[in-house]
TIVO-2410 file (N, C-alpha, C; in nm, 3 decimals):
# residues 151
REC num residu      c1      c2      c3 atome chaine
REC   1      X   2.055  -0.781  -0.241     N      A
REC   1      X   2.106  -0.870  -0.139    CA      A
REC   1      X   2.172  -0.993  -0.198     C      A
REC   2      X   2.159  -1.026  -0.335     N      A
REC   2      X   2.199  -1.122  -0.413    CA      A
REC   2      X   2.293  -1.125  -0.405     C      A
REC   3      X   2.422  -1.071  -0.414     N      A
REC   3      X   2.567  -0.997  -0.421    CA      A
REC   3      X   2.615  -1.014  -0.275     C      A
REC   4      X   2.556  -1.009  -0.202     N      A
REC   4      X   2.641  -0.990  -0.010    CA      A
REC   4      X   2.609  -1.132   0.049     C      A
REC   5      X   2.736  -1.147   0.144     N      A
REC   5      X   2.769  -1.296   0.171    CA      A
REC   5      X   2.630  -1.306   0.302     C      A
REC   6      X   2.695  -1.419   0.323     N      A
REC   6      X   2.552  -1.471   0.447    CA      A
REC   6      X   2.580  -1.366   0.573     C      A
REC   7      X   2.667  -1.365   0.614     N      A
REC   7      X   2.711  -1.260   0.727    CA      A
REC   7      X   2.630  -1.139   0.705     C      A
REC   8      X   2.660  -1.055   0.592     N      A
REC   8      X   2.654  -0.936   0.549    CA      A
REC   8      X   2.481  -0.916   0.562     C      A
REC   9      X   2.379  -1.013   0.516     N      A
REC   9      X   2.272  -1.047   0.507    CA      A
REC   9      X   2.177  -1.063   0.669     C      A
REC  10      X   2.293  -1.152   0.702     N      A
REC  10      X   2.228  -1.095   0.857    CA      A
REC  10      X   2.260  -0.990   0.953     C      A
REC  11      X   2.346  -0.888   0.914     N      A
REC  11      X   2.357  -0.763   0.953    CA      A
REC  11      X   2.280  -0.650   0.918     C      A
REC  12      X   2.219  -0.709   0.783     N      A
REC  12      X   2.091  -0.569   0.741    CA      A
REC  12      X   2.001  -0.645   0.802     C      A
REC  13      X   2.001  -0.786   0.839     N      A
REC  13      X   1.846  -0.830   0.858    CA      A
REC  13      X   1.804  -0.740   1.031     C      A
REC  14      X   1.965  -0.746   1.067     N      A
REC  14      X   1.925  -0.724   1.234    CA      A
REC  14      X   1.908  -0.592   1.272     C      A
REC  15      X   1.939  -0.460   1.123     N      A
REC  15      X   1.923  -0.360   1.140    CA      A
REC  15      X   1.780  -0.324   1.136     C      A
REC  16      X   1.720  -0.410   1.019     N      A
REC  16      X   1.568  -0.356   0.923    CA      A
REC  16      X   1.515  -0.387   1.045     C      A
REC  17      X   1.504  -0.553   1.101     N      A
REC  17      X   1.419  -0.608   1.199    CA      A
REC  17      X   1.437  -0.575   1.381     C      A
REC  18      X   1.540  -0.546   1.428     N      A
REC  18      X   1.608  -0.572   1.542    CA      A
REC  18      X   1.616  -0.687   1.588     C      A
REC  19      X   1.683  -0.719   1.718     N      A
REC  19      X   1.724  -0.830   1.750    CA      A
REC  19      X   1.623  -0.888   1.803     C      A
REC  20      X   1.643  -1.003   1.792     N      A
REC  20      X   1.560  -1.106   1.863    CA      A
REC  20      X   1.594  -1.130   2.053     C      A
REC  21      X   1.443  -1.089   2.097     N      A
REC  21      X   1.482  -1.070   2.244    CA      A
REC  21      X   1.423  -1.203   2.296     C      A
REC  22      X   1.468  -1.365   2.283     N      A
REC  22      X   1.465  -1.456   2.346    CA      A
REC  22      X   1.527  -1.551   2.285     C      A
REC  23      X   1.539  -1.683   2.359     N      A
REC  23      X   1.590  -1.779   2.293    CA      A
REC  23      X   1.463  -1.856   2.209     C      A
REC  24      X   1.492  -1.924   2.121     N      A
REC  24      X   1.379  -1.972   2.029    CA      A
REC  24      X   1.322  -2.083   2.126     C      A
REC  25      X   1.417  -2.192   2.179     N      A
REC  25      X   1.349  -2.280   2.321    CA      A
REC  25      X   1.327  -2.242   2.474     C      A
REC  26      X   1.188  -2.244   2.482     N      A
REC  26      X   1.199  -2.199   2.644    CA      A
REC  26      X   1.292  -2.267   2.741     C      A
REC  27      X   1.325  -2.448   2.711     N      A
REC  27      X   1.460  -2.468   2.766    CA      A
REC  27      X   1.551  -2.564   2.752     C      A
REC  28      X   1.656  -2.581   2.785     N      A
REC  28      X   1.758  -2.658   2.742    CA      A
REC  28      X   1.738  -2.759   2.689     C      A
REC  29      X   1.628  -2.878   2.698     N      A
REC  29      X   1.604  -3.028   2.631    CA      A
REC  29      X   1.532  -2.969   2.502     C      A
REC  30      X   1.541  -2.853   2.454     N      A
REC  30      X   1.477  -2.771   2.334    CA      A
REC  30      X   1.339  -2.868   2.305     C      A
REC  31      X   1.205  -2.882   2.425     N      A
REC  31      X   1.084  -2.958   2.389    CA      A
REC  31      X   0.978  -2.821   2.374     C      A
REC  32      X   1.028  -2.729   2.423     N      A
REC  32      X   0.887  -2.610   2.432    CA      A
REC  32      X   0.914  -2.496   2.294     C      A
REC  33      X   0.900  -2.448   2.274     N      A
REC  33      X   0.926  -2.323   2.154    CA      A
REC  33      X   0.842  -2.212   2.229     C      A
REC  34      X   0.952  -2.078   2.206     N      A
REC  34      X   0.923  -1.999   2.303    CA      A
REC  34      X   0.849  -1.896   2.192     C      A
REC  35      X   0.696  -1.880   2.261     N      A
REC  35      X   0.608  -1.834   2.152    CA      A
REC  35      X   0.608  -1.631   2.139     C      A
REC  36      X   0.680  -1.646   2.247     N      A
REC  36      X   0.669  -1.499   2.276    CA      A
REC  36      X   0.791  -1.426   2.161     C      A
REC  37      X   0.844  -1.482   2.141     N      A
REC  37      X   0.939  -1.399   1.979    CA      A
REC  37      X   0.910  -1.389   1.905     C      A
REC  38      X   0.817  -1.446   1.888     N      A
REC  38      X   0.719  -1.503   1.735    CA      A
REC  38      X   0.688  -1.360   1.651     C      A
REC  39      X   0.722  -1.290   1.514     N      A
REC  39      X   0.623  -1.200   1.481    CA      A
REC  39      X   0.554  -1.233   1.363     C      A
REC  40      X   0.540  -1.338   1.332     N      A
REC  40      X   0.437  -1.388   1.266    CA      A
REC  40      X   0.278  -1.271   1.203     C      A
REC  41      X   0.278  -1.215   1.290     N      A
REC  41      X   0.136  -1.149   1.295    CA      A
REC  41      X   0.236  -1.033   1.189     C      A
REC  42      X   0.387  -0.985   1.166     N      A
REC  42      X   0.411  -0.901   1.076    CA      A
REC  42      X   0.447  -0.987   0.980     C      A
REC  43      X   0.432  -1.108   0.946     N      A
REC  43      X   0.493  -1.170   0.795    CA      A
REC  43      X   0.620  -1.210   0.838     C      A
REC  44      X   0.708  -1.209   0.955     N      A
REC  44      X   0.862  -1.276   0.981    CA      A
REC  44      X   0.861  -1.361   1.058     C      A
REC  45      X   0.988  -1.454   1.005     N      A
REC  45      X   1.004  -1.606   1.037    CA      A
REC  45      X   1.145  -1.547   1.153     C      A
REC  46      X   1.143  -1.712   1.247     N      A
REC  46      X   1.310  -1.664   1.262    CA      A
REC  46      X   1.406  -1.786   1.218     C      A
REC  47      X   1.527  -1.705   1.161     N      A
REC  47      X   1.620  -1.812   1.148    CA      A
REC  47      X   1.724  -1.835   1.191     C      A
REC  48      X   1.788  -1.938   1.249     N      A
REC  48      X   1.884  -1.969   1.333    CA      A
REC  48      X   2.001  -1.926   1.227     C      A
REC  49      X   2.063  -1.843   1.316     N      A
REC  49      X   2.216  -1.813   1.237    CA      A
REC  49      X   2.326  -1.878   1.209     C      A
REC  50      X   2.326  -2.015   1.319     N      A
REC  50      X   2.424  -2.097   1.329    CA      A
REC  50      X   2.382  -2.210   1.252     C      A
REC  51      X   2.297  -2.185   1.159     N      A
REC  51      X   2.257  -2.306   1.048    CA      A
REC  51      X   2.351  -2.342   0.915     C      A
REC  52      X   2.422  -2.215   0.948     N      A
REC  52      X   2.525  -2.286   0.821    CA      A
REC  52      X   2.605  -2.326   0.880     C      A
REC  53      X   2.618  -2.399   1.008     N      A
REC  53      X   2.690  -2.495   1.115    CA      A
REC  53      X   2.639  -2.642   1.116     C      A
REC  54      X   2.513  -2.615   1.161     N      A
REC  54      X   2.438  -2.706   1.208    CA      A
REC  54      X   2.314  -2.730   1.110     C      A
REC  55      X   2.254  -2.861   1.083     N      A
REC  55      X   2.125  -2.878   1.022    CA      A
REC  55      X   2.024  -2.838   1.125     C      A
REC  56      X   1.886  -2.843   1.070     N      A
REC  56      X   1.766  -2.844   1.191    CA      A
REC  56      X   1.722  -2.747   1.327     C      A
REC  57      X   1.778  -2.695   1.297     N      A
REC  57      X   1.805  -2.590   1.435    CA      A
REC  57      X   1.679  -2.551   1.498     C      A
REC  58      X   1.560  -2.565   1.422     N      A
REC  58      X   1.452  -2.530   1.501    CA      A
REC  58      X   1.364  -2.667   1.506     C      A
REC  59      X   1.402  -2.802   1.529     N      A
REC  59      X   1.330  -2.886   1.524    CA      A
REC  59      X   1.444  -2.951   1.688     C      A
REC  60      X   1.348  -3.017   1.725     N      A
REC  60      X   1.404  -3.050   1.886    CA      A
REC  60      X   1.481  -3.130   1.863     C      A
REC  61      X   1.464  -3.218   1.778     N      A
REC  61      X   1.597  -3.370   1.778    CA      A
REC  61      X   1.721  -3.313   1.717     C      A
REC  62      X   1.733  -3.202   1.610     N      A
REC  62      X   1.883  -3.199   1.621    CA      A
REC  62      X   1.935  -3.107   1.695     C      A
REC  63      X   1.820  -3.020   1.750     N      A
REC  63      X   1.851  -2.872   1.844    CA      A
REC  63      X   1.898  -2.954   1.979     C      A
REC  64      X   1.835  -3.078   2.040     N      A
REC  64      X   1.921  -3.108   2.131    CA      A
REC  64      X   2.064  -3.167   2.111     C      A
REC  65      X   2.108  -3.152   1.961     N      A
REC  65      X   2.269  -3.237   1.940    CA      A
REC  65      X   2.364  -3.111   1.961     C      A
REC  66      X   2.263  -2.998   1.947     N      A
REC  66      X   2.383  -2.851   1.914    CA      A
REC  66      X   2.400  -2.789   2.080     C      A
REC  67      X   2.486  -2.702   2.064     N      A
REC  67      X   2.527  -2.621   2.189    CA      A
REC  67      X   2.387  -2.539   2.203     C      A
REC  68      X   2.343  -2.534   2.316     N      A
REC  68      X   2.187  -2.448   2.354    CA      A
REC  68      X   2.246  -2.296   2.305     C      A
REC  69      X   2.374  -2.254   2.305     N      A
REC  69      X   2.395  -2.108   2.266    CA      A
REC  69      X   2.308  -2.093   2.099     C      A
REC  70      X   2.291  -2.237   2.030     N      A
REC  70      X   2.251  -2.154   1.892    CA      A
REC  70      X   2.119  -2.152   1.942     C      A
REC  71      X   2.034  -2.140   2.041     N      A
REC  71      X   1.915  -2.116   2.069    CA      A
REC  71      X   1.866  -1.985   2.106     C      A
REC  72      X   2.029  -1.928   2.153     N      A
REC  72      X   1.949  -1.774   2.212    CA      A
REC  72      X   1.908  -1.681   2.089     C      A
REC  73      X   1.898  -1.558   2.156     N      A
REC  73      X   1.831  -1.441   2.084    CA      A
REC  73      X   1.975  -1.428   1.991     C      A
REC  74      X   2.073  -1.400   2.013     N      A
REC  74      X   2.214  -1.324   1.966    CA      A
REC  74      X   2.233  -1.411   1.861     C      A
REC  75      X   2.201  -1.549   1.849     N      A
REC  75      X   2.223  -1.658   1.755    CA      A
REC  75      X   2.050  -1.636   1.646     C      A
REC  76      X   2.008  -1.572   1.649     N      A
REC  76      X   1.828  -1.569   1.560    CA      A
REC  76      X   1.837  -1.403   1.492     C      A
REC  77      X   1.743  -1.455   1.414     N      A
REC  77      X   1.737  -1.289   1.301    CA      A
REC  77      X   1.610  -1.324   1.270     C      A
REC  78      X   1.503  -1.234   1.260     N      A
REC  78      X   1.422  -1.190   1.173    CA      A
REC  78      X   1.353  -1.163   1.034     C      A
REC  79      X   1.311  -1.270   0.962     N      A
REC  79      X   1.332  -1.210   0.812    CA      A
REC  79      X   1.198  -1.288   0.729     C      A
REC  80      X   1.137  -1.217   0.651     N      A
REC  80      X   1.009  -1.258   0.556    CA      A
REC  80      X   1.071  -1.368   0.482     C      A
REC  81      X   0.948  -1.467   0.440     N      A
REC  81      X   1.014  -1.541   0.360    CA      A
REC  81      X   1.112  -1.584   0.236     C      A
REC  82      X   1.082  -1.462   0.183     N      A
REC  82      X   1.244  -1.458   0.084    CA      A
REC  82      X   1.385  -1.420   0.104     C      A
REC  83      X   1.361  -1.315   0.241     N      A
REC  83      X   1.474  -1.327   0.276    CA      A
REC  83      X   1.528  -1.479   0.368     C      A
REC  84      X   1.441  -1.536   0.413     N      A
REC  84      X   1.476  -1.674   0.473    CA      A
REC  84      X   1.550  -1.762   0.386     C      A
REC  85      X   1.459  -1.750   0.255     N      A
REC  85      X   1.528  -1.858   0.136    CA      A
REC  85      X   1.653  -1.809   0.078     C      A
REC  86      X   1.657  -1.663   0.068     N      A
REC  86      X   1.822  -1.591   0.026    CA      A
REC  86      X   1.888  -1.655   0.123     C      A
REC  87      X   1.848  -1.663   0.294     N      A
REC  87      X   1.967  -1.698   0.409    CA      A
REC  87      X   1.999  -1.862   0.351     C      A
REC  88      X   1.898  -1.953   0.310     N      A
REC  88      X   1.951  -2.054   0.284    CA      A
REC  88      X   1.986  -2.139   0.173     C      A
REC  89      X   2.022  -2.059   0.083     N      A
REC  89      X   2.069  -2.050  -0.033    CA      A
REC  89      X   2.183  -2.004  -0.095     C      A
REC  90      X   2.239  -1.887   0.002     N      A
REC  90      X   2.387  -1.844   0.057    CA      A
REC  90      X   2.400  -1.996   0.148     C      A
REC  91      X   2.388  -2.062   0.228     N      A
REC  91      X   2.432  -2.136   0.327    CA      A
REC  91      X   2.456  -2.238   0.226     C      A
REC  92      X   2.331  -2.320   0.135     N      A
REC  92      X   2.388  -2.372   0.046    CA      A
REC  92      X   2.497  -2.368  -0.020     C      A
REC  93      X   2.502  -2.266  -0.082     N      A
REC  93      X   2.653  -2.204  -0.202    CA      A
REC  93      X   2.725  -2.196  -0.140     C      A
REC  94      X   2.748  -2.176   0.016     N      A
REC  94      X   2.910  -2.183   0.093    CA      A
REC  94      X   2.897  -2.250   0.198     C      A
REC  95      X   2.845  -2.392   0.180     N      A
REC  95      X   2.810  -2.441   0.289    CA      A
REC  95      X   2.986  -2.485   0.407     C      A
REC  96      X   2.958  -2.459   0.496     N      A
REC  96      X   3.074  -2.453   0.615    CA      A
REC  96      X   3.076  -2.623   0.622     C      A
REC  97      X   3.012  -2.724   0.581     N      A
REC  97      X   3.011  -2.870   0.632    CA      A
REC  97      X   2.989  -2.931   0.481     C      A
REC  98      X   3.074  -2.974   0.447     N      A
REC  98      X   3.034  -3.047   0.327    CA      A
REC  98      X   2.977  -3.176   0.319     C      A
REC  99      X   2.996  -3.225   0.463     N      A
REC  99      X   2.992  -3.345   0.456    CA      A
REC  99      X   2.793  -3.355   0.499     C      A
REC 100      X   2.763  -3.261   0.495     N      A
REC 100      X   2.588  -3.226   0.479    CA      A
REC 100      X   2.552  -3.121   0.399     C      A
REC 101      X   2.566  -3.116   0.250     N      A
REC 101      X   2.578  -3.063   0.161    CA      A
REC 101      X   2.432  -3.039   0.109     C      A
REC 102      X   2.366  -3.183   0.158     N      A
REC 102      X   2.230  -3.145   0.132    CA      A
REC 102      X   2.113  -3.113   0.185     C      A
REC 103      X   2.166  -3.035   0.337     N      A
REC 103      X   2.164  -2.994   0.495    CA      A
REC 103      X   2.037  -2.824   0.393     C      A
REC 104      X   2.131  -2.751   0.392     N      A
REC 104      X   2.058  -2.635   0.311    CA      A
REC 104      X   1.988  -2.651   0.162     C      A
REC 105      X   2.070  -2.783   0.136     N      A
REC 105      X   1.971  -2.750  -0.043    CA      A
REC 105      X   1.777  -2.798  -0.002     C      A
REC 106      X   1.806  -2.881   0.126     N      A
REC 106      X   1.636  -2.931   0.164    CA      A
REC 106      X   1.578  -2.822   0.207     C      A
REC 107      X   1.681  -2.753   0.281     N      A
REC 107      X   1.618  -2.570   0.340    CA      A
REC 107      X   1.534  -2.503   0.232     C      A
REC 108      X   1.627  -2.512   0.158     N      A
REC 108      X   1.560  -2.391   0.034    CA      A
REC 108      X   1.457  -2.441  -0.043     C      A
REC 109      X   1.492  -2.565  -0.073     N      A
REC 109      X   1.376  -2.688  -0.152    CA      A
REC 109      X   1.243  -2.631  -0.067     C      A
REC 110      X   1.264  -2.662   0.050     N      A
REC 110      X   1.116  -2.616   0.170    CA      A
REC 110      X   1.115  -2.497   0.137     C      A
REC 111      X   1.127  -2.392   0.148     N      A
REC 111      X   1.106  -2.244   0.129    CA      A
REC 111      X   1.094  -2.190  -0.020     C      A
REC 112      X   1.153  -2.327  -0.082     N      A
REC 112      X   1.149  -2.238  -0.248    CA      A
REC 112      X   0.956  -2.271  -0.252     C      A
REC 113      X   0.937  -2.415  -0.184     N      A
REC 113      X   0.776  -2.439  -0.257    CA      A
REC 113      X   0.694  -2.348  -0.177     C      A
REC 114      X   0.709  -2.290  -0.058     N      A
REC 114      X   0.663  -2.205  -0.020    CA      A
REC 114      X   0.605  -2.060  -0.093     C      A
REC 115      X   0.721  -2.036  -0.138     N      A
REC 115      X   0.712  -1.890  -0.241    CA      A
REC 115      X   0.676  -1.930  -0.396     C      A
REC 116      X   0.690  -2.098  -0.413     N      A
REC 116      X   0.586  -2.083  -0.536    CA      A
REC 116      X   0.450  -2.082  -0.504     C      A
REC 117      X   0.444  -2.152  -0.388     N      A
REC 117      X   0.248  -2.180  -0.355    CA      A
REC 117      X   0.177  -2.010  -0.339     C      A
REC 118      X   0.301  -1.922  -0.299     N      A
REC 118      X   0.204  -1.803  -0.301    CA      A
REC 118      X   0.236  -1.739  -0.441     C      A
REC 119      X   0.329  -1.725  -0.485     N      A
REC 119      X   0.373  -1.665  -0.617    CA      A
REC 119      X   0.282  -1.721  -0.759     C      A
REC 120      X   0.258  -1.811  -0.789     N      A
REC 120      X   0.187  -1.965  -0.842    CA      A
REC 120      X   0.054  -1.992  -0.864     C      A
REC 121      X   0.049  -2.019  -0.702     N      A
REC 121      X  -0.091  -2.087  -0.655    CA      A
REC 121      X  -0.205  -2.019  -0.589     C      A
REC 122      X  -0.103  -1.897  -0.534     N      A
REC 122      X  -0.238  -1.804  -0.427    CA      A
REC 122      X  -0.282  -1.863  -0.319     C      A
REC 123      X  -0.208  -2.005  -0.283     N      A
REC 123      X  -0.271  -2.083  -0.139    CA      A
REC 123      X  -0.283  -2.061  -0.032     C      A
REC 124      X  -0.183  -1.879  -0.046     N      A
REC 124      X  -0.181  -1.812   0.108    CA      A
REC 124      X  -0.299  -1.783   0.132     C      A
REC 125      X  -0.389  -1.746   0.079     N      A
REC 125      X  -0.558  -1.677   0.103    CA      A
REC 125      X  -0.655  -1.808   0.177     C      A
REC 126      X  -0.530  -1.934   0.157     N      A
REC 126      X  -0.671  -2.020   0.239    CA      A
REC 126      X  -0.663  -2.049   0.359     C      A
REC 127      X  -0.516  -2.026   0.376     N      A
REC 127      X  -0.449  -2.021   0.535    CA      A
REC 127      X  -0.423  -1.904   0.568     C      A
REC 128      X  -0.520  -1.884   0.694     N      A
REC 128      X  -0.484  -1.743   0.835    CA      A
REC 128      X  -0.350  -1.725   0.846     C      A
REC 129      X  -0.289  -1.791   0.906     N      A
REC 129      X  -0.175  -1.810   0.975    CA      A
REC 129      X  -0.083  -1.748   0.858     C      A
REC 130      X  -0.061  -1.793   0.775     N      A
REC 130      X   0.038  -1.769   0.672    CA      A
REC 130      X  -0.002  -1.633   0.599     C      A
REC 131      X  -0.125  -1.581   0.598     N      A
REC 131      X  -0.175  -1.460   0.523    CA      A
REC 131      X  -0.085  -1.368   0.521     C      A
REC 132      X  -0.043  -1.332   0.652     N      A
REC 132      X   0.080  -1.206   0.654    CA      A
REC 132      X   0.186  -1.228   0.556     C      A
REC 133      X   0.256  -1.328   0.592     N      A
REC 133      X   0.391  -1.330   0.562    CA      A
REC 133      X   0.370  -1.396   0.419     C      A
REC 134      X   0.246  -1.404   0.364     N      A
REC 134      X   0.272  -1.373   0.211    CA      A
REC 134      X   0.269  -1.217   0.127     C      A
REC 135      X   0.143  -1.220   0.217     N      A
REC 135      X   0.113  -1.069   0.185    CA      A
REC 135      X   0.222  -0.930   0.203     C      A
REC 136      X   0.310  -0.979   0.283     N      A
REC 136      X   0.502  -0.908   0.287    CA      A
REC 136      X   0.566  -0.904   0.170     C      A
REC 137      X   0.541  -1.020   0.115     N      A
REC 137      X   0.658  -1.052   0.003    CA      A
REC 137      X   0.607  -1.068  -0.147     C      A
REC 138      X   0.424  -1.102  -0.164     N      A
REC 138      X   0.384  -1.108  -0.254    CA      A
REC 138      X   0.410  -1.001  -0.399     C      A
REC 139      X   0.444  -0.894  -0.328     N      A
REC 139      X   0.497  -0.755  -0.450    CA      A
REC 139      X   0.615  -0.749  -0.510     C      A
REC 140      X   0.664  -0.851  -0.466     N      A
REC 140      X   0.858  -0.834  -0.458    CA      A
REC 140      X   0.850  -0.959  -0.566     C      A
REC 141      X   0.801  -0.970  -0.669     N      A
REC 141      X   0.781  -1.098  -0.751    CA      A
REC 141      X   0.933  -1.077  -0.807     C      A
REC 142      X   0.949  -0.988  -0.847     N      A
REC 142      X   1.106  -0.955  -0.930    CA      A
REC 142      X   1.243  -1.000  -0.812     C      A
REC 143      X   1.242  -1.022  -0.758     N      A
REC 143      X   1.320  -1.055  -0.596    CA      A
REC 143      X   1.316  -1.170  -0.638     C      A
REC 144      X   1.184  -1.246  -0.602     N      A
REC 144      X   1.129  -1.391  -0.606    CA      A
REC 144      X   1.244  -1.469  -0.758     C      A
REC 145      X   1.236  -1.374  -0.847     N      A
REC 145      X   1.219  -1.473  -0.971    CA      A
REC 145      X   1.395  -1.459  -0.982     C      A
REC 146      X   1.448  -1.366  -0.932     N      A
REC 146      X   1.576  -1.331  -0.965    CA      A
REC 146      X   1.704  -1.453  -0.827     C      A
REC 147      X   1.591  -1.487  -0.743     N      A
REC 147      X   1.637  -1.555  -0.683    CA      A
REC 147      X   1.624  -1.732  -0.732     C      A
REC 148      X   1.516  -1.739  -0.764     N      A
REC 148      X   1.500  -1.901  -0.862    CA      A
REC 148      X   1.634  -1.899  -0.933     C      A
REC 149      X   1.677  -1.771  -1.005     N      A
REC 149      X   1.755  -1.761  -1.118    CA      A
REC 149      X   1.903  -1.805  -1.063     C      A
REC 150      X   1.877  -1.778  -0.976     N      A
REC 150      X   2.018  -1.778  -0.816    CA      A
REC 150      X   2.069  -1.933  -0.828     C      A
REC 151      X   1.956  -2.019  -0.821     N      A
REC 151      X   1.975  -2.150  -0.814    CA      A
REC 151      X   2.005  -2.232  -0.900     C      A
***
């Protein structure tokens, strides 16, 4: 996946995973998060597609600056945590806004310490919540390291 642009990346993501059947905010002032998309319980995050547009997309203060369309389902993809950090790490390297250049490098910064704390540290075993979606990606160490290499 190293090799294929951000587009290309979320076209296998929406094949492997399928689409996302809601909007990520239950509604327009983006204050609720709609829990019912969530698959967490399989190890996947979702990520807003229109982020190499926009910063923040799943946090309410800049989700209310954007058009509510990057909220629906058709605008979200599915993907374990390394593929999250590949999505924002492509967004980095071709970022569409230069003038927030360091919009995705904080993305990946967040998601890179993520995949060291489980790769690393093993800190997924002390948190429930997170158990899955280490336990997805924990085998794929060669993925992991080839992507550090990325950066």
């Amino acid at each position: 996946m190293m090799l294929l642009t951000y587009n290309q990346i979320i076209e296998i993501l929406l094949d492997k995973y399928g689409e996302v059947l809601g909007n990520y905010f239950l509604n327009r002032t983006c204050t609720q998060i709609n829990e019912y998309i969530k698959r967490s319980s399989e190890g996947l995050q979702i990520h807003h597609i229109k982020e190499n547009e926009m910063k923040g997309l799943s946090n309410p203060e800049f989700a209310q600056q954007a058009p509510f369309s990057y909220q629906m389902g058709y605008n979200l993809v599915y993907c374990n945590l390394l593929e999250h950090f590949l999505l924002h790490c492509k967004i980095w390297d071709h970022s569409t806004n230069p003038l927030q250049i360091d919009v995705e490098k904080n993305g990946a910064k967040i998601l890179l310490n993520e995949l060291k704390k489980i790769h690393f540290d093993n800190a997924w075993q002390y948190q429930n919540y997170k158990r899955k979606a280490a336990q997805t990606i924990f085998f794929k160490k060669n993925n992991f390291f080839n992507s550090v290499d990325f950066l």
